[in-house]
C-alpha positions as CSV (number, residue, x, y, z in Angstrom):
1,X,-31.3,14.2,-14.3
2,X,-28.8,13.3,-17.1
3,X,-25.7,12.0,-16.2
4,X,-22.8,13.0,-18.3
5,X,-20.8,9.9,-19.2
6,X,-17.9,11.8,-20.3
7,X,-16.7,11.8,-17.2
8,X,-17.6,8.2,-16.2
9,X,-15.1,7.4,-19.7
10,X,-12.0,9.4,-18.8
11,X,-12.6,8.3,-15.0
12,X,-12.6,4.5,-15.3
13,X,-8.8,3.6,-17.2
14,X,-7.9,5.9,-14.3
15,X,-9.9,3.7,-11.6
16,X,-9.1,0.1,-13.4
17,X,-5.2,1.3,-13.1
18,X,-5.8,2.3,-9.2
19,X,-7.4,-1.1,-8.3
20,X,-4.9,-2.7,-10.1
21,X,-1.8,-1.0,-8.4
22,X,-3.8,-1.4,-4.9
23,X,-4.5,-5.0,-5.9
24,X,-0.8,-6.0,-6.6
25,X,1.1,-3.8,-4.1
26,X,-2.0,-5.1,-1.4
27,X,-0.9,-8.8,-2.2
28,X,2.8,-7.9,-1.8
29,X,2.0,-6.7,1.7
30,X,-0.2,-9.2,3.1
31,X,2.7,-11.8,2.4
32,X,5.1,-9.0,4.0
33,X,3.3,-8.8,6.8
34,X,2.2,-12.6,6.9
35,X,6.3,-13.4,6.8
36,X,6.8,-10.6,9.6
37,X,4.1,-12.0,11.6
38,X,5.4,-15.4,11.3
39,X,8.9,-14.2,12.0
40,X,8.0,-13.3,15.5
41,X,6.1,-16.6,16.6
């Protein structure tokens, strides 16, 4: 079975920019949610 890295090339800048945006906006809300959290205590 041959894979066809083609695909695997035009894929991964696509999949390196979604972690990264997941990544960033993730740590932005874990320290909204940390501040909301410690808000209500």
């Amino acid at each position: 079975m041959d894979i066809d890295f083609r695909v695997a090339i035009v894929l991964a800048p696509i999949a390196v920019a979604a972690g990264w945006a997941l990544f960033n906006i993730g740590a932005a809300a874990l320290r909204q949610l940390q501040s909301f959290l410690n808000k209500e205590a």
